[in-house]
BAFI-3210 file (N, C-alpha, C; in Angstrom, 3 decimals, decimal comma, padded with zeros to 6 digits):
// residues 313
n [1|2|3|4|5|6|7|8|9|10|11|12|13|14|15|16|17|18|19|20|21|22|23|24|25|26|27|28|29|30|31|32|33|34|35|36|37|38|39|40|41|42|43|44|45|46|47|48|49|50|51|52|53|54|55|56|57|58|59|60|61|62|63|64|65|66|67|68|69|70|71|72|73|74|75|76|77|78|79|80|81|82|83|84|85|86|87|88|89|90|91|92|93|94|95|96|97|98|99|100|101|102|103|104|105|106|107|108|109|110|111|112|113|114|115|116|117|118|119|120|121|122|123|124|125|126|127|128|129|130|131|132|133|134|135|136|137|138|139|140|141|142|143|144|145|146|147|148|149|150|151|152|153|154|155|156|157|158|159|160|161|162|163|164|165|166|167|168|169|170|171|172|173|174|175|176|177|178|179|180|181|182|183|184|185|186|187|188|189|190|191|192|193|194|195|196|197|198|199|200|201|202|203|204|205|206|207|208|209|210|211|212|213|214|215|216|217|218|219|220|221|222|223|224|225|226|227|228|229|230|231|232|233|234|235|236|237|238|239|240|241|242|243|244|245|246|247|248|249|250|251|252|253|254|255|256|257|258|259|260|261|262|263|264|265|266|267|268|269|270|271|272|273|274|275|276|277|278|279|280|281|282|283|284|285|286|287|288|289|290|291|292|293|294|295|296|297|298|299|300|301|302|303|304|305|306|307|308|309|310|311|312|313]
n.u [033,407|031,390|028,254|025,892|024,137|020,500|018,176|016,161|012,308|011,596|009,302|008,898|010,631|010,732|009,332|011,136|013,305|014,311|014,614|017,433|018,426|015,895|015,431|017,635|016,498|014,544|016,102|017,449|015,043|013,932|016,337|016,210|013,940|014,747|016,407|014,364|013,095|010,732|011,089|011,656|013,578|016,575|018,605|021,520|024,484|027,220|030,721|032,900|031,292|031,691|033,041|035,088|038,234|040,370|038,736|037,472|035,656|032,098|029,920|027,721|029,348|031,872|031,443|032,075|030,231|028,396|025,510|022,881|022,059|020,849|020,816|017,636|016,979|016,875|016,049|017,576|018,768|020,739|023,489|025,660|026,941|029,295|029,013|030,918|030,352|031,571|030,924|031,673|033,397|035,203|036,735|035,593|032,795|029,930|028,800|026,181|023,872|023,178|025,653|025,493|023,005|021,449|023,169|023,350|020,694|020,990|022,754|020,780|019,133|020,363|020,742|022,751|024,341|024,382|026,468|026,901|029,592|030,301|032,399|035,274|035,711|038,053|038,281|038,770|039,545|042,185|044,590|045,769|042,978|041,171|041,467|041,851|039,364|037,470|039,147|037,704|035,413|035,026|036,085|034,257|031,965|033,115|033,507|030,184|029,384|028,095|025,822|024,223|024,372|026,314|029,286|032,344|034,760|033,678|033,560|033,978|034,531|033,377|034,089|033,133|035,111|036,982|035,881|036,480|039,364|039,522|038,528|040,474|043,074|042,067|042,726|045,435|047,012|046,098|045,607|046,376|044,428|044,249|045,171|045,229|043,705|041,351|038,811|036,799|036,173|038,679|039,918|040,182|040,798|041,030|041,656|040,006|037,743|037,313|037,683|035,738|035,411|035,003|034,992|037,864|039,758|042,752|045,780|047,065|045,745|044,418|041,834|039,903|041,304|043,337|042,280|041,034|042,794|044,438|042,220|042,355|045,461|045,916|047,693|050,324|051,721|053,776|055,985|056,519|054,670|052,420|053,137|053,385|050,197|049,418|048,123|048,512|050,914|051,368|050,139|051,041|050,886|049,304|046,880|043,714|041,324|039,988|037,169|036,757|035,651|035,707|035,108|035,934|035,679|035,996|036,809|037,488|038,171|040,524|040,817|042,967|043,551|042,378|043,349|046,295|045,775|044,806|046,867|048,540|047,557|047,396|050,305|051,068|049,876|047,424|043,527|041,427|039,148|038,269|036,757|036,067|034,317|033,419|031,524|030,550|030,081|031,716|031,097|028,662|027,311|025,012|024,323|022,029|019,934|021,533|021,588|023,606|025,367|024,602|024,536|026,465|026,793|025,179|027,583|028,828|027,718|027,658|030,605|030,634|029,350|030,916|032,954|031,564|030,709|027,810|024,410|023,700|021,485]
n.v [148,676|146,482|145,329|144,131|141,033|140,894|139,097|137,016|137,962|138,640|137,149|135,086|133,531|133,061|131,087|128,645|128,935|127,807|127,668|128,966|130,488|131,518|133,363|135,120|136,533|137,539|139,893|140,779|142,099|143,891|145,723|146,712|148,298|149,821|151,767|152,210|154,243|156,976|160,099|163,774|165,940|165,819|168,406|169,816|171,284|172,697|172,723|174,238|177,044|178,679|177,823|175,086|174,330|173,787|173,042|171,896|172,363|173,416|171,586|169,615|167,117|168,070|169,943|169,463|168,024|167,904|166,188|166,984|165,151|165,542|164,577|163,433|165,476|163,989|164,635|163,690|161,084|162,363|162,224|163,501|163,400|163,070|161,862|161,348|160,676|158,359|157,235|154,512|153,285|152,702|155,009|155,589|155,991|156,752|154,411|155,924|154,948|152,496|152,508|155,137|156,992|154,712|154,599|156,661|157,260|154,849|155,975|157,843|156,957|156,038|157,907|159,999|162,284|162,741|162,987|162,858|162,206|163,583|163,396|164,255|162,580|159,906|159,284|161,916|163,297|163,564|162,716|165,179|165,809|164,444|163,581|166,570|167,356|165,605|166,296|169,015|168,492|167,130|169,127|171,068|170,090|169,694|172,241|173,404|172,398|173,409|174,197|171,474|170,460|168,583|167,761|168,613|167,463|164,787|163,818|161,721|159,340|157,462|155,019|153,366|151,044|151,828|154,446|153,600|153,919|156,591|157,302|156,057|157,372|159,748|159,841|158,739|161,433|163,867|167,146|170,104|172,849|175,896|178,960|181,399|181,774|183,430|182,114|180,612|177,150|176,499|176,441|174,633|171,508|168,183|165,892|162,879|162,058|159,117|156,218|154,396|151,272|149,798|147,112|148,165|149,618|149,637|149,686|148,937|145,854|143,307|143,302|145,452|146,457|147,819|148,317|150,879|152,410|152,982|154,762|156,684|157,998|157,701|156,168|154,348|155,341|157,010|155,119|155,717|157,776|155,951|154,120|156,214|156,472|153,980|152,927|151,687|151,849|154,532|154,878|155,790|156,743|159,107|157,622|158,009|155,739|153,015|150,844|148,044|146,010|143,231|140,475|137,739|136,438|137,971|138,978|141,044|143,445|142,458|140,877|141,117|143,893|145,275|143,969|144,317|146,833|146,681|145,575|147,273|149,318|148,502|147,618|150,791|150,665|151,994|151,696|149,353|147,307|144,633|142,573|139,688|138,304|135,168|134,428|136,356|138,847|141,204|145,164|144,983|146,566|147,239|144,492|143,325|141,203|139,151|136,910|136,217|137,793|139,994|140,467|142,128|145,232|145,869|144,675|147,284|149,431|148,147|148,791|151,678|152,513|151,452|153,142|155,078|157,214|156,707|156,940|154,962|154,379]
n.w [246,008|247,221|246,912|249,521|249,328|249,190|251,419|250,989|251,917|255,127|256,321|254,415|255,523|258,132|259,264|259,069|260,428|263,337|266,995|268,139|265,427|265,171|267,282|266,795|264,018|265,371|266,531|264,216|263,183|265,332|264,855|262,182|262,415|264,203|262,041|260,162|260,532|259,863|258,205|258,461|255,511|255,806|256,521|254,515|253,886|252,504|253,193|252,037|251,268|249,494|247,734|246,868|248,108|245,827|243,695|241,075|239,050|239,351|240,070|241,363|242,192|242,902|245,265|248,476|250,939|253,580|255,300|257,979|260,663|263,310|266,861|268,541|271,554|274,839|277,997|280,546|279,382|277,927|275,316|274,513|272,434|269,234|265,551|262,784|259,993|257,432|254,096|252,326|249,109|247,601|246,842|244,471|244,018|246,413|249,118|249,857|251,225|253,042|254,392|254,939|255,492|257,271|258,620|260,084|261,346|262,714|264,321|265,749|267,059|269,719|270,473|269,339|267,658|264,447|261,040|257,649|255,265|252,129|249,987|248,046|244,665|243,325|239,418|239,460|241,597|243,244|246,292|248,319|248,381|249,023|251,939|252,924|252,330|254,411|256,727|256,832|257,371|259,569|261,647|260,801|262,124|265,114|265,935|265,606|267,838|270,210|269,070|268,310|270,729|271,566|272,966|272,481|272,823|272,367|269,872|267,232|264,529|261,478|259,546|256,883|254,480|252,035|252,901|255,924|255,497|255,166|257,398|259,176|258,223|259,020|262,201|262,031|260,640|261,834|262,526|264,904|265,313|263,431|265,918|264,627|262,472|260,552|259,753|261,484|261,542|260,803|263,186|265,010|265,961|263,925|264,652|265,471|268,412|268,687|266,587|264,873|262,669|259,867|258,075|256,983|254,877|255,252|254,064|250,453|250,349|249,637|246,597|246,128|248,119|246,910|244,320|245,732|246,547|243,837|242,878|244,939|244,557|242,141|238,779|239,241|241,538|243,600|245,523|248,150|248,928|248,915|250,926|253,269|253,412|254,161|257,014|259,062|259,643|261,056|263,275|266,676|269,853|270,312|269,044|268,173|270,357|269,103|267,306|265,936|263,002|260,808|258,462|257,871|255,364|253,585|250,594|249,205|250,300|252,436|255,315|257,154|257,072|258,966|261,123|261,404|261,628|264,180|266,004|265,397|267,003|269,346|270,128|270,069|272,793|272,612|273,342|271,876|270,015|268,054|265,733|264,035|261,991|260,862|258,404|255,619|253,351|251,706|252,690|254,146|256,217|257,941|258,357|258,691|257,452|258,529|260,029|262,299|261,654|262,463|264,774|265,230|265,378|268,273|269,783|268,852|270,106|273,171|273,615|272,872|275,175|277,049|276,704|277,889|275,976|275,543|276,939|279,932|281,474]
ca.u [032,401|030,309|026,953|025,241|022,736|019,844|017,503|014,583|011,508|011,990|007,862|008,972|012,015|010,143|008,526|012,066|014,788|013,673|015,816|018,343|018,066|014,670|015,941|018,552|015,861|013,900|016,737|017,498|013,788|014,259|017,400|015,437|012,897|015,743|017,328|013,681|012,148|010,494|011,743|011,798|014,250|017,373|019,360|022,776|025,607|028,565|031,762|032,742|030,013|032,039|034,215|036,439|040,163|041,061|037,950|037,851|034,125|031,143|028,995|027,901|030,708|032,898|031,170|031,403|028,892|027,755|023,825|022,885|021,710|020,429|019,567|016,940|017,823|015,982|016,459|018,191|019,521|021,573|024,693|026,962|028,292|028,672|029,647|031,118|029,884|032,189|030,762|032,739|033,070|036,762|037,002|035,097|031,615|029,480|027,788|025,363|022,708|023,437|026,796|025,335|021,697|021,320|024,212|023,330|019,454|020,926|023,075|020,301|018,420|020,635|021,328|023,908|023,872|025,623|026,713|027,365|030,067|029,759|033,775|035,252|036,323|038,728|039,567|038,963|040,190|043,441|045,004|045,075|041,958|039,757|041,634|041,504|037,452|037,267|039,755|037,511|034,045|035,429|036,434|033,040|031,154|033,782|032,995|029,019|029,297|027,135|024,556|023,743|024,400|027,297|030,791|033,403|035,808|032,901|033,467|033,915|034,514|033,126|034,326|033,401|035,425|037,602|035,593|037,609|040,632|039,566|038,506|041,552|044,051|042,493|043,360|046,879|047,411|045,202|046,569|045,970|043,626|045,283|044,506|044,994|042,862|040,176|038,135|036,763|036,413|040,041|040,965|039,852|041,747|040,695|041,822|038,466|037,884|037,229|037,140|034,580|036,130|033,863|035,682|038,055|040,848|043,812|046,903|046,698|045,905|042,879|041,823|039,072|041,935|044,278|041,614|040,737|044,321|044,880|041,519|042,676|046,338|046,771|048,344|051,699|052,316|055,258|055,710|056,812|052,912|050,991|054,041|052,627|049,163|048,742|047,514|049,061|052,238|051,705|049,967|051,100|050,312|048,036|046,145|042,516|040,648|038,800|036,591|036,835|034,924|035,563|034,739|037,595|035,413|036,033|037,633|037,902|038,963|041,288|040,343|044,661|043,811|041,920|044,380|047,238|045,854|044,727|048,198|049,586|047,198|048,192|051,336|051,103|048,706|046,227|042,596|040,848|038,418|038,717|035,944|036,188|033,448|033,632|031,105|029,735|030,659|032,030|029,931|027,844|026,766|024,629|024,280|020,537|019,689|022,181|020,934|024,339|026,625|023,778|024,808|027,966|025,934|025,419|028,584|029,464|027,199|028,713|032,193|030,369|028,934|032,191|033,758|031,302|030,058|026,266|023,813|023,691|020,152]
ca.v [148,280|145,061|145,672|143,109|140,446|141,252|137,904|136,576|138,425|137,838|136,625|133,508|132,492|132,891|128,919|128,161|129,064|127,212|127,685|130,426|131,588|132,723|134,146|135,998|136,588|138,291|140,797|141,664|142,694|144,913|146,375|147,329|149,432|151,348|152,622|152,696|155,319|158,369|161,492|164,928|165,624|166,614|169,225|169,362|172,084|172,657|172,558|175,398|177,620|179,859|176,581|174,269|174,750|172,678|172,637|171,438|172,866|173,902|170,306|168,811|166,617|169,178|170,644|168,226|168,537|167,021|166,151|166,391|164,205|165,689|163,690|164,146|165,496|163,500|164,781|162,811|160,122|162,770|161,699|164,476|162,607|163,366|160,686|161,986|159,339|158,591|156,044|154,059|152,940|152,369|156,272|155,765|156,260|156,502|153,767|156,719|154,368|151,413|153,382|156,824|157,229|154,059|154,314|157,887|156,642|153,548|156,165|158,737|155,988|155,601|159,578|160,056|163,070|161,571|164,003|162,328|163,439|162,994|163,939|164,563|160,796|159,510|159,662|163,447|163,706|162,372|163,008|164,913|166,316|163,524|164,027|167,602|167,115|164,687|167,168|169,944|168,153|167,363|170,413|171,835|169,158|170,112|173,672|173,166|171,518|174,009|174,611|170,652|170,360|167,885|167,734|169,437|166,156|163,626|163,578|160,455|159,258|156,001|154,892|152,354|150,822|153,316|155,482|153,095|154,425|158,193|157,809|156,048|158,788|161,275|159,117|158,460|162,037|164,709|168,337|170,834|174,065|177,023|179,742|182,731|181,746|183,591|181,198|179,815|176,199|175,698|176,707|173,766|170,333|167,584|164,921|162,548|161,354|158,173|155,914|152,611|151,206|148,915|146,194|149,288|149,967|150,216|149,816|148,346|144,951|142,876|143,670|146,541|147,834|147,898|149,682|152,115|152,979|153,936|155,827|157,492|158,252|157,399|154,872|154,438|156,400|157,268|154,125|156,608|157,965|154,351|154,160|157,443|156,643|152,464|153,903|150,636|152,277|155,523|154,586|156,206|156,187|160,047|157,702|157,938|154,592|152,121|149,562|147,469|144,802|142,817|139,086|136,462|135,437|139,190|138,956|142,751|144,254|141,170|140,917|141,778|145,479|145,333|142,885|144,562|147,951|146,946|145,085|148,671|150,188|147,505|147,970|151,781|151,278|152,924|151,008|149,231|146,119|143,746|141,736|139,143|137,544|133,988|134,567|137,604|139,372|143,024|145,767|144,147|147,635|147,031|143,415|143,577|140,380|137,988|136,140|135,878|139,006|141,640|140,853|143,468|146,627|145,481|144,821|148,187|149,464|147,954|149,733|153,091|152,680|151,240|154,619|156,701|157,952|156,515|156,399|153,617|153,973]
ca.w [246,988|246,951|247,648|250,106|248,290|250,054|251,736|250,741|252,442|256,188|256,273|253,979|256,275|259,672|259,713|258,564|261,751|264,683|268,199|268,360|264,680|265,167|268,175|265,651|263,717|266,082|266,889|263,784|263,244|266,031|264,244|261,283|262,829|264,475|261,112|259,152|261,190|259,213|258,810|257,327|254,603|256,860|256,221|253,623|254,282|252,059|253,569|251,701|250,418|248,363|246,720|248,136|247,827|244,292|242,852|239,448|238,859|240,223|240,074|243,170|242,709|243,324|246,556|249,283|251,729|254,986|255,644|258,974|261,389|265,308|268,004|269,394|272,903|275,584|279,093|281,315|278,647|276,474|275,180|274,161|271,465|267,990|264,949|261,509|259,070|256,162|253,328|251,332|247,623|246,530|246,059|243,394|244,614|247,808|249,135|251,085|251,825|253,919|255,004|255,096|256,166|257,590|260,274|261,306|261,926|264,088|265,753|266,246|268,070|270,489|271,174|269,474|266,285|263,107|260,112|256,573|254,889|250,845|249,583|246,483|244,697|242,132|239,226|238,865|242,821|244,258|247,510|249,446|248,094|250,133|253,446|253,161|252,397|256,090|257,624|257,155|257,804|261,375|262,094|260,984|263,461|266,411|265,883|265,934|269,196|271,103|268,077|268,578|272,295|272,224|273,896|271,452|273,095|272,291|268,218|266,792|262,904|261,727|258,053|255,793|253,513|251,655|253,766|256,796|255,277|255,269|258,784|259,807|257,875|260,510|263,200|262,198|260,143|262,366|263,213|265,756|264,280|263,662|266,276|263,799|260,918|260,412|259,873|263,003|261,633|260,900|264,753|266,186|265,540|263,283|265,534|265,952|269,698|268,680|265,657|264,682|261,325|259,564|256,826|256,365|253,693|255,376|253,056|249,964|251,082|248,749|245,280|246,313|248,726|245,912|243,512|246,257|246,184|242,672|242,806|245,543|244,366|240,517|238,669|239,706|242,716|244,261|246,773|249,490|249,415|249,239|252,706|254,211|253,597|254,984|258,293|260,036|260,102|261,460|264,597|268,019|271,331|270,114|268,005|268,844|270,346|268,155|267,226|264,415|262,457|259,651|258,201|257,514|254,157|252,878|249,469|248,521|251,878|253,101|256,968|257,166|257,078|260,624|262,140|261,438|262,805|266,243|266,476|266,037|268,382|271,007|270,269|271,060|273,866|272,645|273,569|270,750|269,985|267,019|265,724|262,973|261,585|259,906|257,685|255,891|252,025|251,747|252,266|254,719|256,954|259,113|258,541|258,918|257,138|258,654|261,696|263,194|261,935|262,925|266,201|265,666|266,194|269,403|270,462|268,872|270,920|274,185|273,727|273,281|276,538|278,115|277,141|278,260|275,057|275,703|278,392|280,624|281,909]
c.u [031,482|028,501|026,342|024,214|021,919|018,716|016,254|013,553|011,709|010,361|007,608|009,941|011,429|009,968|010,681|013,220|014,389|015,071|015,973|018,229|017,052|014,977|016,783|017,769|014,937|014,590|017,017|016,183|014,137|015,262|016,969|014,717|013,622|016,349|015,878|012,360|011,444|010,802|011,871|012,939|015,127|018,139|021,024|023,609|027,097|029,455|032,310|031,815|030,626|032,787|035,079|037,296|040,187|040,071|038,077|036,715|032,843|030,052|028,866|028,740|032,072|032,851|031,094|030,723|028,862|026,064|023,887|021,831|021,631|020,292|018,935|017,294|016,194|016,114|016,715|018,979|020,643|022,908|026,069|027,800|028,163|029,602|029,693|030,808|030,499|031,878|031,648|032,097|034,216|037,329|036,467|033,525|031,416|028,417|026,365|024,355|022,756|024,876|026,997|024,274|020,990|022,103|024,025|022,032|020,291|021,621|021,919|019,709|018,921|021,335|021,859|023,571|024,882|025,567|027,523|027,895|030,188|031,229|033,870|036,077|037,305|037,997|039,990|039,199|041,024|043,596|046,157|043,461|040,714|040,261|041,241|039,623|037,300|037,862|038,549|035,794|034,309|035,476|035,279|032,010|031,821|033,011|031,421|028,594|027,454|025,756|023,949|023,799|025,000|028,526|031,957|034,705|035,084|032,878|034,213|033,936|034,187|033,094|033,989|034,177|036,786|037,083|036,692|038,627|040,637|039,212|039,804|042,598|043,538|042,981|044,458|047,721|046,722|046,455|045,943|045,206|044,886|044,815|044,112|044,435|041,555|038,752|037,659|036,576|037,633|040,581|040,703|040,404|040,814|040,753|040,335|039,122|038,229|037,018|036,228|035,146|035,530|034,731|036,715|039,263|042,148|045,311|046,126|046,541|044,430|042,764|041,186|040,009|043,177|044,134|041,300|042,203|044,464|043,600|041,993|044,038|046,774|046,978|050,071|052,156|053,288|054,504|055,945|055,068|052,151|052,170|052,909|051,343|048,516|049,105|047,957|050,239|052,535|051,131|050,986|050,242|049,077|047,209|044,480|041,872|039,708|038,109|036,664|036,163|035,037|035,302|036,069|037,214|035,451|037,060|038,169|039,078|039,514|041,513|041,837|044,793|043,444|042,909|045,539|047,290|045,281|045,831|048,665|049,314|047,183|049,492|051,807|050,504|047,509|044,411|041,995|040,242|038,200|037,496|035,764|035,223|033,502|032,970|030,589|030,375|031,046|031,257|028,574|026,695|026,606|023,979|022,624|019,468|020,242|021,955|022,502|025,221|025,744|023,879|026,232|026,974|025,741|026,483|029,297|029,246|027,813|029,495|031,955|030,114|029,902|032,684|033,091|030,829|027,998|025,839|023,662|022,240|019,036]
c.v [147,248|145,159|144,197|142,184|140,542|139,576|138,376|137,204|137,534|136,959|135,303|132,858|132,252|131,437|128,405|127,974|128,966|128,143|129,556|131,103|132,450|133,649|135,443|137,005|138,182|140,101|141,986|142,571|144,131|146,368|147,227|148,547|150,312|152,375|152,708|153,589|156,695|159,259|162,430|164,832|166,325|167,213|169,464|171,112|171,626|173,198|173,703|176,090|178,678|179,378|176,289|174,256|173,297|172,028|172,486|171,993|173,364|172,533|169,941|167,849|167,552|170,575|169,488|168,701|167,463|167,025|165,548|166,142|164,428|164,958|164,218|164,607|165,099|163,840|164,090|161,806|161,369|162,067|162,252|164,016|162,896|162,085|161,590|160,563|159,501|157,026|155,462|153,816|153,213|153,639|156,665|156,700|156,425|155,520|154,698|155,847|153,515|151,613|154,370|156,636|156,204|154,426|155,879|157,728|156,427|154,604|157,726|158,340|155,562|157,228|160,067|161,171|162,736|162,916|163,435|163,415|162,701|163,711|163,788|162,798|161,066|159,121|161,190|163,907|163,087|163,435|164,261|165,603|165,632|163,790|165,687|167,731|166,455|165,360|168,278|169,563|168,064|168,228|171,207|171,222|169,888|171,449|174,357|172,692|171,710|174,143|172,761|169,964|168,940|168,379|167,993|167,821|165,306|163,604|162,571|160,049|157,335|156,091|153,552|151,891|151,782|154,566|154,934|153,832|155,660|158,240|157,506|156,793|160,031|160,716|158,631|160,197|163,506|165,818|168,935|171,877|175,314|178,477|181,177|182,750|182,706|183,231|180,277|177,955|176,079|176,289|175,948|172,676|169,290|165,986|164,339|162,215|159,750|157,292|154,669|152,871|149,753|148,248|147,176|148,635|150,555|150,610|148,820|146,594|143,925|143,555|144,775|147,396|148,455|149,126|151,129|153,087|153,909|154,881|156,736|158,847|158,290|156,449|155,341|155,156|156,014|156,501|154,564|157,383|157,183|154,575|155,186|157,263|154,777|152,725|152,658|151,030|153,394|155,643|155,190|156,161|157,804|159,506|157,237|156,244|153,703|151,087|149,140|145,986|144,439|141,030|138,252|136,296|136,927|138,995|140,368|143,014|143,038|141,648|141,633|143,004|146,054|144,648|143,750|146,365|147,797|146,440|146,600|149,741|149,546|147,739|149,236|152,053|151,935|151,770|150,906|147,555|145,736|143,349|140,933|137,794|136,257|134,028|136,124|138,503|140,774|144,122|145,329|145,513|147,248|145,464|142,800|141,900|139,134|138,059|136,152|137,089|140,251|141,868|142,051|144,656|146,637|145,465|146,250|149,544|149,449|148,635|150,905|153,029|152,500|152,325|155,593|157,475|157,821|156,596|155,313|152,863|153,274]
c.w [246,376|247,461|248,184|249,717|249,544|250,076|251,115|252,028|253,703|256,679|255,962|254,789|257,391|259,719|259,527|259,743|263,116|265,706|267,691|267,134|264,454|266,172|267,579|265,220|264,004|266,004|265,702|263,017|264,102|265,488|263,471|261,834|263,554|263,329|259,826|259,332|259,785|259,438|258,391|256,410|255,385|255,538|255,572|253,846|253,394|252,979|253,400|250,660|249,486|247,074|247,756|247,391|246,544|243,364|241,609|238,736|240,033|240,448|241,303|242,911|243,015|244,565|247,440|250,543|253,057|255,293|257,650|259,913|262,990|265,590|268,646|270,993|273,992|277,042|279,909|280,779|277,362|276,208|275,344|273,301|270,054|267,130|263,294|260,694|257,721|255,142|252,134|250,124|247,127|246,025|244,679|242,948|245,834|247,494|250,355|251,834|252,802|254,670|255,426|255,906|257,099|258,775|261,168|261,570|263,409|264,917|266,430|267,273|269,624|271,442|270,565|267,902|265,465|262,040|259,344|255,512|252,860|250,123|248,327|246,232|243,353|241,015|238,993|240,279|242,881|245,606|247,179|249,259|249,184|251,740|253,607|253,359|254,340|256,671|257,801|258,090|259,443|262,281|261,975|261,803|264,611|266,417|266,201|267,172|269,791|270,205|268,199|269,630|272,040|272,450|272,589|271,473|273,337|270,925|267,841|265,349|262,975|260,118|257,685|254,744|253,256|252,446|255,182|256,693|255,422|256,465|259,887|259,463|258,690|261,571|263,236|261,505|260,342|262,592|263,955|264,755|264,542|264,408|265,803|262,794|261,434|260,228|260,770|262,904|261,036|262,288|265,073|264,848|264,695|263,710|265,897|267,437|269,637|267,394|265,436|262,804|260,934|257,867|256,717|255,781|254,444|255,106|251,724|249,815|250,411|247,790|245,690|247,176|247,419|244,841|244,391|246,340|245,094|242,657|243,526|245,251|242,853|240,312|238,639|240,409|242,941|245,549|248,731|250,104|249,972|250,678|253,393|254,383|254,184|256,655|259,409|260,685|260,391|262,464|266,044|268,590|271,245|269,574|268,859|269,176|269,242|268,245|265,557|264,081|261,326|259,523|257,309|256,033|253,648|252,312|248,541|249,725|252,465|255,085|257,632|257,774|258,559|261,330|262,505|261,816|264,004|266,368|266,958|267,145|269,204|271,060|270,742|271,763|273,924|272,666|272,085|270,906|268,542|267,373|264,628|263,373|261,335|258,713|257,064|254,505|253,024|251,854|252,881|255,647|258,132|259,686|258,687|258,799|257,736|259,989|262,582|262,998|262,422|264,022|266,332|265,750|267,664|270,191|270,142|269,935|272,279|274,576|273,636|274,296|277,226|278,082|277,005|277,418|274,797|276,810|278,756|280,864|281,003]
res [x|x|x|x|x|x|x|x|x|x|x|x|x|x|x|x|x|x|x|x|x|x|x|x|x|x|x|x|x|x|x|x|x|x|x|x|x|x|x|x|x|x|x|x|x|x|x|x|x|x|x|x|x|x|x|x|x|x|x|x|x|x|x|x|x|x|x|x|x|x|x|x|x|x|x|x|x|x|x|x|x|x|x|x|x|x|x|x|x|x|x|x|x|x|x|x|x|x|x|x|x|x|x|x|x|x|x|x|x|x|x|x|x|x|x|x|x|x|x|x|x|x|x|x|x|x|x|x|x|x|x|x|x|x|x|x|x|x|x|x|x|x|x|x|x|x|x|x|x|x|x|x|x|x|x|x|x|x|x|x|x|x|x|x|x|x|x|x|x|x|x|x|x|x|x|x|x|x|x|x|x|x|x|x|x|x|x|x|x|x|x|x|x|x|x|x|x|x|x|x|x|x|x|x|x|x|x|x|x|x|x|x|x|x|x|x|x|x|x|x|x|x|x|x|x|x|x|x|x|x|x|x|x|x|x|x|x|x|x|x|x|x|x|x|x|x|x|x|x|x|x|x|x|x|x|x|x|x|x|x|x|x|x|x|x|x|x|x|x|x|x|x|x|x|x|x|x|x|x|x|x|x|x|x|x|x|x|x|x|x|x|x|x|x|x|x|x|x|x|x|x|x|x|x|x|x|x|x|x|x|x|x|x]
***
């Protein structure tokens, strides 16, 4: 993961972007104050509280956890929607901040309750250790439905990065729950409703998708795995809707990895929206600083509302 160079104080640029970039400008002002609200210290939940299946230790790297993120419920504008938030960092790290706490703000703002999920990474995890981690977090959102008053078939995954890739491996590699577990979050399915996939990692495809790879898998995997796991090629017509955004001038994550999965979800029919930047590094988020890519929130925006997952009013 590339972290975003952050602008010069927006106070000294103002005299500077006449016309439409102040106009820009303006907006993404606005933006800001949606994701730098105040707020108590929310609430963190292990996944499993007794150990998770293949632990290697007891360290908080070895509990993965979800922090979560209500919306407030407003009467008459609710949403019913929930968003699993998965941050990237090459499997190496999390980028939590500008991928984590940042994107479940912008989506609290808009109704919507977000729940960051913080998984186990490479090189002291491989697979399936990280899907299993995003399999189960899902499944413990679905399950919560009623305890945060959304729609059990309004859950939603939105990945960054290598996180991209762990949100698109539920969306090409989801199962049904099992109705005899004892365990009431593995009865319900893992299948998101919907995904939003931000620069993501979808085969190895660019140098950062390459490294997120071997973090993920090793060095030298069996080429039948890296197959099973470039999420381009396991696409069907079950595979959940998307949105996707990436920037042509992205030199880690090669823009390729988005292209070549909405092809496959056009190809199996399944609804999805593409958005490629011209300008704009890796690791961009929420774009905050850039007068012209901060307009994607917005349009991501949009396509929740087209399907029904936001209020209108």
């Amino acid at each position: 993961m590339v972290a975003t160079k952050m602008a010069p104080p927006v106070a000294k640029r103002r005299m500077r972007l006449p016309g439409l970039r102040f106009t820009c400008l303006l907006m993404t002002l606005f933006t800001s104050t949606l994701i730098a609200q105040p707020a108590t210290a929310p609430k963190t939940v292990l996944l499993w509280p007794n150990g998770a299946p293949g632990a290697l230790g007891t360290a908080p790297e070895d509990q993965p956890r979800l922090t979560l993120y209500p919306a407030t419920v407003v009467p008459g504008r609710e949403t019913h929607t929930a968003v699993l938030v998965i941050p990237g960092g090459a499997y190496a790290m999390l980028a939590t901040d500008h991928e984590g706490v940042q994107i479940a703000r912008w989506l609290n703002n808009l109704g919507v309750s977000a729940f960051m999920l913080e998984y186990r990474l490479g090189p002291r995890y491989h697979h399936p250790i990280e899907l299993g981690d995003a399999s189960r977090a899902l499944r413990w959102v679905r399950s919560h439905a009623g305890e945060f008053n959304f729609d059990p078939n309004r859950v939603g995954v939105w990945g960054f990065s290598a996180g991209g890739h762990l949100a698109s491996t539920l969306g090409t590699h989801f199962k049904a729950g099992d109705p005899s577990s004892t365990d009431p979050i593995e009865r319900v399915s893992n299948r998101p409703d919907f995904m939003i996939l931000t620069y993501p990692v979808i085969g190895p495809v660019g140098p950062a998708s390459e490294r997120s790879f071997d973090n993920l898998l090793g060095e030298h995997p069996d080429p039948a795995l890296v197959e099973e796991l470039s999420n381009d090629k396991h696409v069907t017509a079950d595979t959940p809707p998307a949105f996707l955004v990436h920037t042509d001038a992205d030199k880690g994550v090669f823009p390729e990895n988005s292209v070549t999965f909405y092809l496959a979800l056009r190809r199996a029919g399944v609804p999805a929206e593409l958005h490629v930047f011209q300008n704009g590094d890796h690791g961009f988020g929420l774009a905050q600083y850039d007068p012209v890519l901060s307009a994607w929130p917005s349009l991501l925006a949009n396509w929740l509302r087209v399907r029904g997952l936001l209020h209108t009013n």
